[in-house]
PDB file of N, CA, C and O in Angstrom:
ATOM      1  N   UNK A   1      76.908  84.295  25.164  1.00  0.00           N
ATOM      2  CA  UNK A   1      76.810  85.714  25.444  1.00  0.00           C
ATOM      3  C   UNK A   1      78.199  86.215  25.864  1.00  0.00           C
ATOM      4  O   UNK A   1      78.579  85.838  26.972  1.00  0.00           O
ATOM      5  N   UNK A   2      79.061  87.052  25.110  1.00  0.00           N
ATOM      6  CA  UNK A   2      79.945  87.627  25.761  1.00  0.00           C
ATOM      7  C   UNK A   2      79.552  88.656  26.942  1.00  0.00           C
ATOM      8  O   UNK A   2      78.564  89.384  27.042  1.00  0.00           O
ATOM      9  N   UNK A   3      81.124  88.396  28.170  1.00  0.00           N
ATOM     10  CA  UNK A   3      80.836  89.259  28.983  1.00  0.00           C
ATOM     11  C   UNK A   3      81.793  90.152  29.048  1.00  0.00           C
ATOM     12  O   UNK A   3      82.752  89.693  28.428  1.00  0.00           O
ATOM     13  N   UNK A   4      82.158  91.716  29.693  1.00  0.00           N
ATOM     14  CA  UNK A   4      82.970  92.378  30.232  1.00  0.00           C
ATOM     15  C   UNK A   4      82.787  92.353  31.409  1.00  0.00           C
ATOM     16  O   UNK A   4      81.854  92.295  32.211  1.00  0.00           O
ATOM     17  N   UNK A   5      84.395  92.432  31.370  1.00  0.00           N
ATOM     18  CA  UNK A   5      85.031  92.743  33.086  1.00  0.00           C
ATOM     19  C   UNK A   5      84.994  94.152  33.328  1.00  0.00           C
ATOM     20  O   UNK A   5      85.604  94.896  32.560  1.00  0.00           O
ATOM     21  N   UNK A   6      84.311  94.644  34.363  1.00  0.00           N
ATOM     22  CA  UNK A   6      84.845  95.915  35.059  1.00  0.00           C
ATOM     23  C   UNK A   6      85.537  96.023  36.062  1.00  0.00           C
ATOM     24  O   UNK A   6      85.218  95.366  37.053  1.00  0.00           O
ATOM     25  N   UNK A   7      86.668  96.869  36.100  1.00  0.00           N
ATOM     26  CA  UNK A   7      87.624  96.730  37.285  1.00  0.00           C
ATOM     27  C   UNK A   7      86.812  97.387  38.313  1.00  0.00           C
ATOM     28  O   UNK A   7      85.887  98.125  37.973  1.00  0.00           O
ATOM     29  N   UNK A   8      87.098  97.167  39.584  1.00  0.00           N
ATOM     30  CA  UNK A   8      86.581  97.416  40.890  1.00  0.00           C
ATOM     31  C   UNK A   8      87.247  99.149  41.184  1.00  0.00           C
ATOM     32  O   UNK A   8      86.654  99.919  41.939  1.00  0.00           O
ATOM     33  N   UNK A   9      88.331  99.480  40.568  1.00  0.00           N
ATOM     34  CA  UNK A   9      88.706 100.973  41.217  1.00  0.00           C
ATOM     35  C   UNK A   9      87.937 101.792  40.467  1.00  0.00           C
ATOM     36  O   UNK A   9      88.360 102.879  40.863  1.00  0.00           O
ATOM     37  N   UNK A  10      87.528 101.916  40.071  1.00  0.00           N
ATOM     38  CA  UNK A  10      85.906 103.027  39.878  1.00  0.00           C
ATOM     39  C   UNK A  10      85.291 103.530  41.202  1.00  0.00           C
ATOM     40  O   UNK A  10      85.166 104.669  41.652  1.00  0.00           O
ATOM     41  N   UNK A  11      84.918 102.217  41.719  1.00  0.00           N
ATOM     42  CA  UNK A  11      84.229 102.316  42.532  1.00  0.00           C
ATOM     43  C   UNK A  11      84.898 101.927  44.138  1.00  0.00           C
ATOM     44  O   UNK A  11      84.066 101.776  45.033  1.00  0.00           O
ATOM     45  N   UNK A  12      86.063 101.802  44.417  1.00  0.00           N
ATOM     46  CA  UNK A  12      86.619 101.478  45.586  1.00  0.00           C
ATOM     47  C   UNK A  12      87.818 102.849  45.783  1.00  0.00           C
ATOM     48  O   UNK A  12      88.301 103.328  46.809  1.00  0.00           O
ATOM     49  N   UNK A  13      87.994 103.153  44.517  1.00  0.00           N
ATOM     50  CA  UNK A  13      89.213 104.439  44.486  1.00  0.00           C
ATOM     51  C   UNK A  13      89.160 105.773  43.765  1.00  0.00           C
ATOM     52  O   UNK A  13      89.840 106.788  43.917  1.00  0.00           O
ATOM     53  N   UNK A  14      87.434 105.281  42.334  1.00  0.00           N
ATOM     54  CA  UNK A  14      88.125 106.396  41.598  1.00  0.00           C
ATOM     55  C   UNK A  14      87.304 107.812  41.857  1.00  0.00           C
ATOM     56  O   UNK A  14      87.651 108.885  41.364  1.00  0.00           O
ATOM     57  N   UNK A  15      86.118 107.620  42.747  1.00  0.00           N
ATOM     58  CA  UNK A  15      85.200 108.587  42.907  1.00  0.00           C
ATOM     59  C   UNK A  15      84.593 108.521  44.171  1.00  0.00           C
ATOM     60  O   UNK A  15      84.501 107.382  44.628  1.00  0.00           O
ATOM     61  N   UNK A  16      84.084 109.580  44.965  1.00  0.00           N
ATOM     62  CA  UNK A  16      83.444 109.603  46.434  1.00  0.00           C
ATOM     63  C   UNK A  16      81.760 109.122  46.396  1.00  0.00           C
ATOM     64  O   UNK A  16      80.896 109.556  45.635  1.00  0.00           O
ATOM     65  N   UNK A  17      81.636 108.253  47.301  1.00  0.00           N
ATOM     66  CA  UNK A  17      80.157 107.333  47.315  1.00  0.00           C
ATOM     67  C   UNK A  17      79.357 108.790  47.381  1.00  0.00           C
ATOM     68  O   UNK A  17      79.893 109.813  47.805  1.00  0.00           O
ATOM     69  N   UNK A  18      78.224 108.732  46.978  1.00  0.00           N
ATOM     70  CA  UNK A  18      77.558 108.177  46.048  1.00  0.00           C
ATOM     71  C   UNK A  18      77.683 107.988  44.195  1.00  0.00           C
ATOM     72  O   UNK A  18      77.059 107.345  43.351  1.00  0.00           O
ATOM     73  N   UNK A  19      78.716 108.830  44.184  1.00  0.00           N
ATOM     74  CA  UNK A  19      79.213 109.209  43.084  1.00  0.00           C
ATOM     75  C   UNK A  19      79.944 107.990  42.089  1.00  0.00           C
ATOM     76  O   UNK A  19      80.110 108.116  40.876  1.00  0.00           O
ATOM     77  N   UNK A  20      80.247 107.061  42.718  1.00  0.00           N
ATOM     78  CA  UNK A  20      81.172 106.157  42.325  1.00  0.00           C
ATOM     79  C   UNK A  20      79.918 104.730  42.445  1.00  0.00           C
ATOM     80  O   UNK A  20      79.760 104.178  41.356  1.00  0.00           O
ATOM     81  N   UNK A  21      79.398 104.362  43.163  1.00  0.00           N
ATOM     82  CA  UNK A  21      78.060 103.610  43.128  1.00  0.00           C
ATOM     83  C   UNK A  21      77.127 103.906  41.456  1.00  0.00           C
ATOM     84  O   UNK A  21      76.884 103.161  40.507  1.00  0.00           O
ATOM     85  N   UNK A  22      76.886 105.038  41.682  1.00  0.00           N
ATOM     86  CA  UNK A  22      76.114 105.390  40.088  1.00  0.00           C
ATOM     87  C   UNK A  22      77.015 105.088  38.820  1.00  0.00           C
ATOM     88  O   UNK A  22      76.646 104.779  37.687  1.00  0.00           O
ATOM     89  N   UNK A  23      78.325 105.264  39.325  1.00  0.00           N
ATOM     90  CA  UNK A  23      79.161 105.187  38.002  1.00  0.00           C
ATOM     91  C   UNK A  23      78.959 103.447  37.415  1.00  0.00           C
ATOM     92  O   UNK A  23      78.717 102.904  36.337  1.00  0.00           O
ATOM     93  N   UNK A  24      79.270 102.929  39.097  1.00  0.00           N
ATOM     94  CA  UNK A  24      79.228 102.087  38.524  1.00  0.00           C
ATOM     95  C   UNK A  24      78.182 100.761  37.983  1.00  0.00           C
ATOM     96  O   UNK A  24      78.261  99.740  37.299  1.00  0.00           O
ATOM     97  N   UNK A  25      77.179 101.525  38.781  1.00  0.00           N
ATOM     98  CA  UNK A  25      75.587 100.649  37.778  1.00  0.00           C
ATOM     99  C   UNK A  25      75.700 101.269  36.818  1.00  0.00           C
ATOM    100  O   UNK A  25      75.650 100.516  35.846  1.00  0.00           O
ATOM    101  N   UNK A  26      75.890 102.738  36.422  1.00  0.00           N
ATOM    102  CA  UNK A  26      75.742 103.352  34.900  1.00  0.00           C
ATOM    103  C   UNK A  26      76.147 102.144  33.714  1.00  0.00           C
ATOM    104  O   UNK A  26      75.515 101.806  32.713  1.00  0.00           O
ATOM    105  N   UNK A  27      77.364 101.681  34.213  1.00  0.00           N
ATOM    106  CA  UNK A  27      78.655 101.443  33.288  1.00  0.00           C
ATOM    107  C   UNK A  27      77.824  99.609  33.535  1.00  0.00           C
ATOM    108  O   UNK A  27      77.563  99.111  32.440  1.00  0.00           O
ATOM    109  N   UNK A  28      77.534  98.915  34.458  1.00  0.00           N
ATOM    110  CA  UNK A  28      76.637  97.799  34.249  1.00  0.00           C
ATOM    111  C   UNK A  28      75.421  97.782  33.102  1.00  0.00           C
ATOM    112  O   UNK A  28      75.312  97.056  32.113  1.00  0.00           O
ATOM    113  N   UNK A  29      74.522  98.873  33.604  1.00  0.00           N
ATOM    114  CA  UNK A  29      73.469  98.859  32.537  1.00  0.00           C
ATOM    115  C   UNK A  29      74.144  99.300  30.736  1.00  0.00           C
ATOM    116  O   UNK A  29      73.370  98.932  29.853  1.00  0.00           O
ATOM    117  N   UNK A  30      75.047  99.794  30.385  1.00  0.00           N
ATOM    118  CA  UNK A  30      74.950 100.184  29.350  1.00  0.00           C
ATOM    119  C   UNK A  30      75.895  98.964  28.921  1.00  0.00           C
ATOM    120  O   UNK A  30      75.850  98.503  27.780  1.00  0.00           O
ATOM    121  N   UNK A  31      76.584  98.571  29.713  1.00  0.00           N
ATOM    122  CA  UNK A  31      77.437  96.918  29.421  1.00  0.00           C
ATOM    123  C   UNK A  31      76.562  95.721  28.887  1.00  0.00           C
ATOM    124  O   UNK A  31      76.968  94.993  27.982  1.00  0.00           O
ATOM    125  N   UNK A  32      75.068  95.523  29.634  1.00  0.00           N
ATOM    126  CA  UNK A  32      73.973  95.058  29.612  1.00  0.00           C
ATOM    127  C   UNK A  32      73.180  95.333  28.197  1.00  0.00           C
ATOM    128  O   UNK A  32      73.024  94.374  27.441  1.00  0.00           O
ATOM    129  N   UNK A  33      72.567  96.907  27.746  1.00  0.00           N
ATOM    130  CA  UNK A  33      72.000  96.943  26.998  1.00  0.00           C
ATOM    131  C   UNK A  33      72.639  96.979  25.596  1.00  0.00           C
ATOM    132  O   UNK A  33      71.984  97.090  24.559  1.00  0.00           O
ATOM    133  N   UNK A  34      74.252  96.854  25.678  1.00  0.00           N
ATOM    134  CA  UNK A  34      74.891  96.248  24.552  1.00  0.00           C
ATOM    135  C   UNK A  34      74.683  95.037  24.065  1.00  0.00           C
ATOM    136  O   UNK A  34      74.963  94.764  22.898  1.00  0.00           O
ATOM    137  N   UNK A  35      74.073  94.012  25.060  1.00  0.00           N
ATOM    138  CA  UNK A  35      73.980  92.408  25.001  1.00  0.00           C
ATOM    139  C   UNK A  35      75.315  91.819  25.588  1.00  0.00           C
ATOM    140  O   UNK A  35      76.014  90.859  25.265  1.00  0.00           O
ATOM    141  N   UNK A  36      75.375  92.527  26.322  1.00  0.00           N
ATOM    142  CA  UNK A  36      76.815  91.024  26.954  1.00  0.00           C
ATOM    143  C   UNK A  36      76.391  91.353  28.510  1.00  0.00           C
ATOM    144  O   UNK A  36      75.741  92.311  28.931  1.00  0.00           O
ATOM    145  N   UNK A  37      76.942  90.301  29.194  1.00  0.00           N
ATOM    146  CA  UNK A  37      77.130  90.828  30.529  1.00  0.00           C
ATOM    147  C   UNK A  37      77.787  90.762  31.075  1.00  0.00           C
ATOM    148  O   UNK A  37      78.701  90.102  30.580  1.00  0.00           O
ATOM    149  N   UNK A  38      78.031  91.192  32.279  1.00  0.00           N
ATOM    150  CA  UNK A  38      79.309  92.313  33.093  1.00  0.00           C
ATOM    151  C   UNK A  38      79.487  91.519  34.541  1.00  0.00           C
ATOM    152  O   UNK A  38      78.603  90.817  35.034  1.00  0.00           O
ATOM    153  N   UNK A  39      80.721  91.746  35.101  1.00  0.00           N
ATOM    154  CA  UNK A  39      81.344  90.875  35.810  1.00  0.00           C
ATOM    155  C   UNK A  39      82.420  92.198  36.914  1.00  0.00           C
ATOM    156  O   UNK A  39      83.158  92.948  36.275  1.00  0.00           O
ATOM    157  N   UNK A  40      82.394  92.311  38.188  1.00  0.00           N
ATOM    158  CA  UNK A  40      83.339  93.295  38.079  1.00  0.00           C
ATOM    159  C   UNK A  40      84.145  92.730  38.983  1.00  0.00           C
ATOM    160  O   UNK A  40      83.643  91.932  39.774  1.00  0.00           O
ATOM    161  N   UNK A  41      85.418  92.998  39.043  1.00  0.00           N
ATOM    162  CA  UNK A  41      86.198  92.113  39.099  1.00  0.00           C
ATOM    163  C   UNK A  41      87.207  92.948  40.293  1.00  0.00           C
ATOM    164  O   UNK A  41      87.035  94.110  40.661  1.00  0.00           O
ATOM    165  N   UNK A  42      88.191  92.088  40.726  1.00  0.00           N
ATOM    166  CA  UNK A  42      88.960  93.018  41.867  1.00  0.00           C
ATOM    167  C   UNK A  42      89.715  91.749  42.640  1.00  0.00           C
ATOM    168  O   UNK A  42      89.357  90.575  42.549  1.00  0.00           O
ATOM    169  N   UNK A  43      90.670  92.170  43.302  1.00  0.00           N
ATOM    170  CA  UNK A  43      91.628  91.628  43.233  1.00  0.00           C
ATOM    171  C   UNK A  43      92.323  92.098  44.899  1.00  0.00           C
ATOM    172  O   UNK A  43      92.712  93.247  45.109  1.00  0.00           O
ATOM    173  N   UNK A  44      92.391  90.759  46.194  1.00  0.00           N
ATOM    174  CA  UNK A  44      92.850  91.399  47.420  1.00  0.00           C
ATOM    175  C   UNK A  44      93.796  90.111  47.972  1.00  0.00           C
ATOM    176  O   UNK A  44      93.934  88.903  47.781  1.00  0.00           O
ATOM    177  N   UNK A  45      94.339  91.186  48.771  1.00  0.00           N
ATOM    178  CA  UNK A  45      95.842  90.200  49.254  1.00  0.00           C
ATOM    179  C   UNK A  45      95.207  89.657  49.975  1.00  0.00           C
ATOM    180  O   UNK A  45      94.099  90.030  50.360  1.00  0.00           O
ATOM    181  N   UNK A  46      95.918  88.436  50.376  1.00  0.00           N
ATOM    182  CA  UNK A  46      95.640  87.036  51.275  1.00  0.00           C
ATOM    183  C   UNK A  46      96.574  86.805  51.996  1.00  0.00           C
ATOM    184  O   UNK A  46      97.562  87.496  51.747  1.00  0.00           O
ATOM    185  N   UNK A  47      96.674  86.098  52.810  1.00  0.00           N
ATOM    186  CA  UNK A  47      97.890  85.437  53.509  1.00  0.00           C
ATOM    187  C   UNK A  47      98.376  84.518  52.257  1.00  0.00           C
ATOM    188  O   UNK A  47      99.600  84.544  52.383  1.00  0.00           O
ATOM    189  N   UNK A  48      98.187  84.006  51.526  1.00  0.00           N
ATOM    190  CA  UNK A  48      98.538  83.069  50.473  1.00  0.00           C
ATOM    191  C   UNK A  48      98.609  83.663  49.415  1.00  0.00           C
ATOM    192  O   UNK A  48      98.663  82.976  48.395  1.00  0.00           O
ATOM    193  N   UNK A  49      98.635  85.190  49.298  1.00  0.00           N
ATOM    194  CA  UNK A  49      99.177  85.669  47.827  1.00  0.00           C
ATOM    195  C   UNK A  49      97.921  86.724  47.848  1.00  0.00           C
ATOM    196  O   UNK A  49      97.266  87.247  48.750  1.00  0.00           O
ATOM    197  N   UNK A  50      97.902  86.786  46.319  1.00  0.00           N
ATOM    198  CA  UNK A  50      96.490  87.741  45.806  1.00  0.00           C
ATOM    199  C   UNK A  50      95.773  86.669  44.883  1.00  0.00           C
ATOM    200  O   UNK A  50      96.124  85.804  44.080  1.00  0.00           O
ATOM    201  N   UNK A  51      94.760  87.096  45.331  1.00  0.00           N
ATOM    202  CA  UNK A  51      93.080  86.316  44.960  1.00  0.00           C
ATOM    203  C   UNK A  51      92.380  87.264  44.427  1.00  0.00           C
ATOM    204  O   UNK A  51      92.320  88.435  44.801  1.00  0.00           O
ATOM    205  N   UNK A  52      91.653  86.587  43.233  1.00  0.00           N
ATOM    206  CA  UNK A  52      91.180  87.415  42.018  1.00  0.00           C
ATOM    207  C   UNK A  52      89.422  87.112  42.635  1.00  0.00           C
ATOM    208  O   UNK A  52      89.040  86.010  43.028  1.00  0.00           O
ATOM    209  N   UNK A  53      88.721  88.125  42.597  1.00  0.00           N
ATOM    210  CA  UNK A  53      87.132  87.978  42.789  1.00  0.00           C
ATOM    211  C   UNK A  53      86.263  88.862  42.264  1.00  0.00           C
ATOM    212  O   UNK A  53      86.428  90.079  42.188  1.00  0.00           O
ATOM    213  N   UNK A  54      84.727  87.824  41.666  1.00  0.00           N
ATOM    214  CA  UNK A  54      83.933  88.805  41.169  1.00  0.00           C
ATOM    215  C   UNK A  54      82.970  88.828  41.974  1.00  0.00           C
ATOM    216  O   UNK A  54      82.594  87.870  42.649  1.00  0.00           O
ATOM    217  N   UNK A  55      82.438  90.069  41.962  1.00  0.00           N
ATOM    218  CA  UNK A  55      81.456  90.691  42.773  1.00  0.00           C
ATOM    219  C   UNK A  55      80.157  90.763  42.075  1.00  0.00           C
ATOM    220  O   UNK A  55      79.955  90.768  40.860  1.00  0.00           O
ATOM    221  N   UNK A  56      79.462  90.809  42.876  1.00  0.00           N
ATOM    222  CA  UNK A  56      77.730  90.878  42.004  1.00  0.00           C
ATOM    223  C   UNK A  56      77.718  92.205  42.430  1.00  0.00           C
ATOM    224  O   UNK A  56      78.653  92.784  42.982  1.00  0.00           O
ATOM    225  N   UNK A  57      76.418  92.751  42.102  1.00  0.00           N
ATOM    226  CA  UNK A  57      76.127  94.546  42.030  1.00  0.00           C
ATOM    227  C   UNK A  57      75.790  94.643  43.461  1.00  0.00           C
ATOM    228  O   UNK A  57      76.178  95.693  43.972  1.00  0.00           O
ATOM    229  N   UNK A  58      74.998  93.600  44.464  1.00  0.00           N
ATOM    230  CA  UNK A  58      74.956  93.860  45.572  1.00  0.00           C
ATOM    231  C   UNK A  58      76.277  94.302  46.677  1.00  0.00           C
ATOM    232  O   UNK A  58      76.348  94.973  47.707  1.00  0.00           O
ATOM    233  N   UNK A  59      77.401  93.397  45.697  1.00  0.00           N
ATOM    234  CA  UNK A  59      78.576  93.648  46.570  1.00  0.00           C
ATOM    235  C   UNK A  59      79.779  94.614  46.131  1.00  0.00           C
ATOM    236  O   UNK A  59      80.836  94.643  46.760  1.00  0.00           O
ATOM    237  N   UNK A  60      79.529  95.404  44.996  1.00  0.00           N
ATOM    238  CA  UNK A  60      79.685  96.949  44.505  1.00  0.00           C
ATOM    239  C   UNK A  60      78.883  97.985  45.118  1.00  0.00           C
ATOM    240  O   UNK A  60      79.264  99.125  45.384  1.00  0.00           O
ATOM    241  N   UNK A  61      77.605  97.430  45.340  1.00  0.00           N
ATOM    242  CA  UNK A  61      77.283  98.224  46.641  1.00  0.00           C
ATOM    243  C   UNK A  61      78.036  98.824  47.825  1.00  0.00           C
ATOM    244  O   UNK A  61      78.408  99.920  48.245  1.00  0.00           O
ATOM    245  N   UNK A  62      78.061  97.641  48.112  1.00  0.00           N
ATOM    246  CA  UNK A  62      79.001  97.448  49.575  1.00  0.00           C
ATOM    247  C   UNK A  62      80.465  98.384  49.577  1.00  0.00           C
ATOM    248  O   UNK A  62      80.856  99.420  50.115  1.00  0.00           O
ATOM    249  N   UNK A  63      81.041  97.302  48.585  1.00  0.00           N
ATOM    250  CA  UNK A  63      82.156  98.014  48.020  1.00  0.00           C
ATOM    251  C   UNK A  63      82.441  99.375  47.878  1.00  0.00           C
ATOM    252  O   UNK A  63      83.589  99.814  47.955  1.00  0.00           O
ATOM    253  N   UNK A  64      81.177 100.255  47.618  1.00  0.00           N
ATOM    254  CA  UNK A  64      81.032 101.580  46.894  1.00  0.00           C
ATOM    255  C   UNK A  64      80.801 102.327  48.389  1.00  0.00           C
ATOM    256  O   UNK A  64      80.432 103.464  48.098  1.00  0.00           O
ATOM    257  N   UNK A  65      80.841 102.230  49.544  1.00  0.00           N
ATOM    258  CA  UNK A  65      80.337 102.532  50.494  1.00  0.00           C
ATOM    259  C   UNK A  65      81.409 102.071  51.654  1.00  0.00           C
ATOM    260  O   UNK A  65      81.276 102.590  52.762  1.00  0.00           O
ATOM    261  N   UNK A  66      82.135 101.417  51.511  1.00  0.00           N
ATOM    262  CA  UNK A  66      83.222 101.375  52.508  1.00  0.00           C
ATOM    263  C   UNK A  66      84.544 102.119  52.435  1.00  0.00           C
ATOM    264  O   UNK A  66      85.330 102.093  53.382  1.00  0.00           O
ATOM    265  N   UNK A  67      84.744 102.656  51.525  1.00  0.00           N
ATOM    266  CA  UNK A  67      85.922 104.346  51.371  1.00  0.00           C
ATOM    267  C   UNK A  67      87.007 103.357  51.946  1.00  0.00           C
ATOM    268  O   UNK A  67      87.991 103.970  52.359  1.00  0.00           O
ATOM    269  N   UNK A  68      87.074 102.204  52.061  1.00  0.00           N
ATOM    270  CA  UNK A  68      88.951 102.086  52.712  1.00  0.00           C
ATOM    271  C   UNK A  68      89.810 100.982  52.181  1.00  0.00           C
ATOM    272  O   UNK A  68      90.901 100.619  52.620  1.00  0.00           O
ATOM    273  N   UNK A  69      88.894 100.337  50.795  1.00  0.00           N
ATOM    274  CA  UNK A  69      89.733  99.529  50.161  1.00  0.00           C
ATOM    275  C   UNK A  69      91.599  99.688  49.785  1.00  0.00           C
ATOM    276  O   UNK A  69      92.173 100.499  49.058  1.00  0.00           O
ATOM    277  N   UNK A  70      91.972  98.920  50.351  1.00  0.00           N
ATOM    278  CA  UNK A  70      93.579  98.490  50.018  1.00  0.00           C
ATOM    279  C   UNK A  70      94.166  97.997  48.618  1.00  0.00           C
ATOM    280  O   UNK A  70      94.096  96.887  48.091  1.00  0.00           O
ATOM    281  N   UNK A  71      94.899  99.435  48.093  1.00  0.00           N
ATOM    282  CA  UNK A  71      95.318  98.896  46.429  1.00  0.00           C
ATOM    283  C   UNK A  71      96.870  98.167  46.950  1.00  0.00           C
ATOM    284  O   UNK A  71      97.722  98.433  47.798  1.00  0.00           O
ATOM    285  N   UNK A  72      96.624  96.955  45.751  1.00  0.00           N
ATOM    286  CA  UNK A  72      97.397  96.056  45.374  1.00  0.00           C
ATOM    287  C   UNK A  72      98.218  96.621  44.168  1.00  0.00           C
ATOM    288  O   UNK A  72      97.914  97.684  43.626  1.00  0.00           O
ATOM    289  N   UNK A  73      99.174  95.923  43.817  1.00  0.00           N
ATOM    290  CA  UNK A  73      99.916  95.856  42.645  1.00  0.00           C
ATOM    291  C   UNK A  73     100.112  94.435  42.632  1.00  0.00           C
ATOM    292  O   UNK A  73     100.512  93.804  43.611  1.00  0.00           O
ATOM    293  N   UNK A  74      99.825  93.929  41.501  1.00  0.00           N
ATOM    294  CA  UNK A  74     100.812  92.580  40.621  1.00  0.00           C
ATOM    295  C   UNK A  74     102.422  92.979  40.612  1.00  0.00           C
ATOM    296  O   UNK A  74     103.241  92.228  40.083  1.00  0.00           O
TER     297      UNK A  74
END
């Protein structure tokens, strides 16, 4: 089964909760009823660098609801 990645700033930067939560189950389910599945992905500094992580929808939840995520650059 192929999957897509969705980036996490949708929903950590690109829209105000609740608004950005819907976007981003929208963009799960229609990822889904294509036949692949979806992975969303995001990326936070460490004391040891930057660490790449995927999130399940429970934790885009979360994500979608805490307004104070810290953008990175590579």
């Amino acid at each position: 089964m192929p999957t897509v990645a969705l980036e996490s700033t949708v929903t950590s930067h690109g829209l105000p909760y609740p608004h950005n939560l819907r976007l981003a189950l929208r963009l799960e389910e229609l990822v889904r009823a294509g036949g692949a599945a979806c992975q969303t992905l995001t990326r936070q500094l460490t004391d040891a660098g930057i660490a790449s992580a995927v999130y399940t929808s429970s934790r885009v939840f979360a994500l979608s609801q805490h307004g104070r995520a810290e953008k990175t650059e590579l």
